[in-house]
C-alpha positions in Angstrom: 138.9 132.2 80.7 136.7 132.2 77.4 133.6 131.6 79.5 131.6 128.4 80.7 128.9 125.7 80.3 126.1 124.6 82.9 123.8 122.1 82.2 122.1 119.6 84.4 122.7 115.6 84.4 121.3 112.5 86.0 123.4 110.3 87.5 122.3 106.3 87.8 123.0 105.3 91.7 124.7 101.5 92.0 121.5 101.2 94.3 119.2 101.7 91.4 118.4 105.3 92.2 118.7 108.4 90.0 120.5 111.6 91.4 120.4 115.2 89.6 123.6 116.9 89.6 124.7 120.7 88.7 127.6 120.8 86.6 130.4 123.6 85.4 133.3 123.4 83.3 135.0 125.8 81.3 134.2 125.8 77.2 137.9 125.4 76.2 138.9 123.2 74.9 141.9 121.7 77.6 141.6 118.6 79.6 140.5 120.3 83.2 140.7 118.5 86.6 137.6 117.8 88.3 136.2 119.1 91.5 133.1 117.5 93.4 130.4 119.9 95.2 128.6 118.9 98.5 125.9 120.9 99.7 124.5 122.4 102.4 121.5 120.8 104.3 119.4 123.6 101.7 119.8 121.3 98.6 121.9 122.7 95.4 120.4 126.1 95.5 121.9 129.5 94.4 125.1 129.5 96.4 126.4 125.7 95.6 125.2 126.2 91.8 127.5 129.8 92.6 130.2 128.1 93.7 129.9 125.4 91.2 130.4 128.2 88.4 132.9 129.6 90.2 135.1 126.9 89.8 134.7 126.4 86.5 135.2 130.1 85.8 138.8 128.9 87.6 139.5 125.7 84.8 137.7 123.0 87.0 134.9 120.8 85.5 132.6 121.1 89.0 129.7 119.0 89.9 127.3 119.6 92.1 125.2 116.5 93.5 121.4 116.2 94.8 122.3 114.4 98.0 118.3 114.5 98.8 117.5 112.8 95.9 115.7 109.8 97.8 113.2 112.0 99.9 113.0 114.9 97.9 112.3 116.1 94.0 114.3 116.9 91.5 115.9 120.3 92.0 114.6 120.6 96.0 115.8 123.7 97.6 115.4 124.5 101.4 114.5 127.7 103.1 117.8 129.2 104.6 115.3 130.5 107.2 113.9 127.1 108.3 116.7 124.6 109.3 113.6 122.7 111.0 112.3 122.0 107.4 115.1 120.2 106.3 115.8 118.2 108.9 113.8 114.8 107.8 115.8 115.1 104.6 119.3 115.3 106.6 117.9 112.4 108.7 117.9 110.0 105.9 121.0 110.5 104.8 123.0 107.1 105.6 126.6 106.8 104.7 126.0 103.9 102.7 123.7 105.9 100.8 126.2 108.8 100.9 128.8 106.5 99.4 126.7 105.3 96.4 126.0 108.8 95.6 129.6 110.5 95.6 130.9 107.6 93.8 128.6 107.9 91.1 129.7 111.8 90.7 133.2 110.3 90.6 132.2 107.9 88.0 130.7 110.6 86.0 133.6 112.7 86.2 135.7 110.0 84.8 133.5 109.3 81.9 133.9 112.9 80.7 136.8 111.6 78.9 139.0 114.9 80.1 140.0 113.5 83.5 142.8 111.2 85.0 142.0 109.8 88.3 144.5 111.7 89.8 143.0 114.9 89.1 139.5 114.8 90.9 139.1 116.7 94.4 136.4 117.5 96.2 135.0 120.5 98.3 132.0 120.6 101.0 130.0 123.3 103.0 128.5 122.5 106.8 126.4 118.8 105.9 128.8 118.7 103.1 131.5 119.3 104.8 131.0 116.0 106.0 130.4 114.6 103.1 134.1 115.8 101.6 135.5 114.2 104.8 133.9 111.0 103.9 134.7 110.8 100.4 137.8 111.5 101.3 137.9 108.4 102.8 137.1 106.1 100.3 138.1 107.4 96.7 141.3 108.2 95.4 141.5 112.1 95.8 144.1 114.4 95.6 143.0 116.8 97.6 139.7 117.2 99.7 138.2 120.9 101.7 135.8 121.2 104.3 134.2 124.1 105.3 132.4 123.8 109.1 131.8 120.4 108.0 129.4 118.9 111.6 129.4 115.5 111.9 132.9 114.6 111.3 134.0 113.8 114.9 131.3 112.1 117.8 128.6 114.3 119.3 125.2 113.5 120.5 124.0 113.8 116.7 126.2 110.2 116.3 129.3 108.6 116.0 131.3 110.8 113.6 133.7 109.3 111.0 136.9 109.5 113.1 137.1 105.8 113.7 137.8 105.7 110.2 140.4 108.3 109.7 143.4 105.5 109.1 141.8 105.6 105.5 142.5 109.3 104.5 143.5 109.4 101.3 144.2 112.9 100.1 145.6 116.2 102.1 142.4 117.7 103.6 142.0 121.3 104.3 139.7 122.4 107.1 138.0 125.7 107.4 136.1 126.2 110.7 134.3 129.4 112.4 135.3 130.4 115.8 132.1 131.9 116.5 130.6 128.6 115.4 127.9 126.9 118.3 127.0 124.0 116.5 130.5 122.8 116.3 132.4 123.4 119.4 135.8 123.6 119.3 136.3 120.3 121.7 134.8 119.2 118.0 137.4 120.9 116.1 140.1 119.7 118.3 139.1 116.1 118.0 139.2 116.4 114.3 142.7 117.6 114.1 144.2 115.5 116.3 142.9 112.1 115.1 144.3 113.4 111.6 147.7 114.2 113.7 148.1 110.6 115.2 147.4 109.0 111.9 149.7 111.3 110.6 147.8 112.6 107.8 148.5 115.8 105.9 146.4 118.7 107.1 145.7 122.1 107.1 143.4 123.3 109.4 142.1 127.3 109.9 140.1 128.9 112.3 138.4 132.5 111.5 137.9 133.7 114.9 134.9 136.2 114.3 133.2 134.2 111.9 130.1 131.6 112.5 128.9 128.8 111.3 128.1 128.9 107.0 130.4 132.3 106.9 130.9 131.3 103.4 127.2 131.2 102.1 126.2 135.0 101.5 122.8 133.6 101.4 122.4 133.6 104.9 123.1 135.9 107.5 126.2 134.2 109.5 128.0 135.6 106.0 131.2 136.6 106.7 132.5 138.6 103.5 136.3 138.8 104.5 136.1 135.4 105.8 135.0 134.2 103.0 137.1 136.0 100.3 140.2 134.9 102.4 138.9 131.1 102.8 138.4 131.3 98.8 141.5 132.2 97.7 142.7 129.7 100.3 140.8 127.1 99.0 142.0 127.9 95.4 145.6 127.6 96.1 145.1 124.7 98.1 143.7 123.1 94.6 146.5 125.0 92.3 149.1 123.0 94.2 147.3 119.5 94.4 145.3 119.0 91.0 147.7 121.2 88.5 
């Protein structure tokens, strides 16, 4: 790989707002898939602009999006420390709001000019997770990941999105922490089996030892071989779906 270009944009919301996203993509010159980015509940700080990068380091043009962008400024970043902090912001979130957002990243995507609709994935960590799960549901992916994504079936914290899971669109990979409190594995379970009766195509994996956010190395759940393996996981997953 010759190297990459960052740069931030701002995206116009169909709901009249304005969303900063983080974007990566390779500075050859070839026609590279595209890959959405949803963060964690700490805003696109130094691990989602990280893995951002990193995917364009591997050919993908990767964009990150501001998901707080209506109760927080330009560039917000949470304290990894502080999950109390952030909480208002997370609270705000709606999925119509959620919807507007990711479709408008999709949108930009296209208007690159180097992307065919059937090249655009997407990839999520814990809130985004979620997110992946959900825009999974209602553009037209080829593949989707999400990593300990909370939210997806019903808890106490709501109603999940697994009343909607007849509108899959693209094979979904999974990635979960055993070790995980905040997402039980009667969670998990319920997850993979409403994907089994609809009979959508799955992949779901389970690190054992590893807790919730295992992939984030900013924060102290990091698990390094979990992660490593769940990388090179996820990067297949993509070889085989968007090339």
């Amino acid at each position: 790989m010759s190297g990459i270009k960052t740069e931030f944009l701002t995206l116009k919301v169909s709901d009249g707002s304005e969303m900063r996203a983080y974007m990566g993509r390779p500075e050859s010159g070839q026609k590279p898939p595209g890959v959405l980015v949803f963060q964690e509940a700490f805003g696109v700080d130094r691990h989602i602009r990280d893995v951002t990068e990193r995917l364009a380091n591997e050919g993908y043009l990767a964009i990150a999006l501001e998901l707080f962008q209506r109760t927080a400024p330009p560039g917000f970043e949470g304290n990894t420390g502080d999950f109390q902090s952030v909480m208002p912001h997370m609270m705000a979130l709606t999925d119509a709001s959620v919807e507007a957002d990711v479709r408008a990243a999709h949108d930009a995507l296209l208007r690159q000019g180097t992307i065919g609709v059937q090249r655009i994935a997407c990839i999520g960590f814990c809130m985004g997770g979620r997110v992946s799960f959900l825009a999974n549901l209602i553009l037209p992916l080829c593949a989707a990941i999400s990593f300990y994504g909370g939210g997806i079936a019903k808890s106490e914290r709501g109603p999940g999105l697994l009343d909607r899971v007849e509108q899959t669109r693209a094979p979904i990979f999974l990635f979960w922490g055993g070790r995980d409190k905040h997402i039980g594995p009667e969670q998990r379970q319920a997850v993979n089996e409403a994907l089994r009766k609809a009979k959508k195509t799955f992949a779901s994996m389970e690190f054992t030892d590893a807790d919730h956010a295992f992939f984030n190395d900013m924060r102290l759940s990091y698990s390094k071989t979990a992660a490593e393996q769940a990388w090179k996981l996820s990067l297949a997953f993509f070889k085989s779906t968007l090339e």
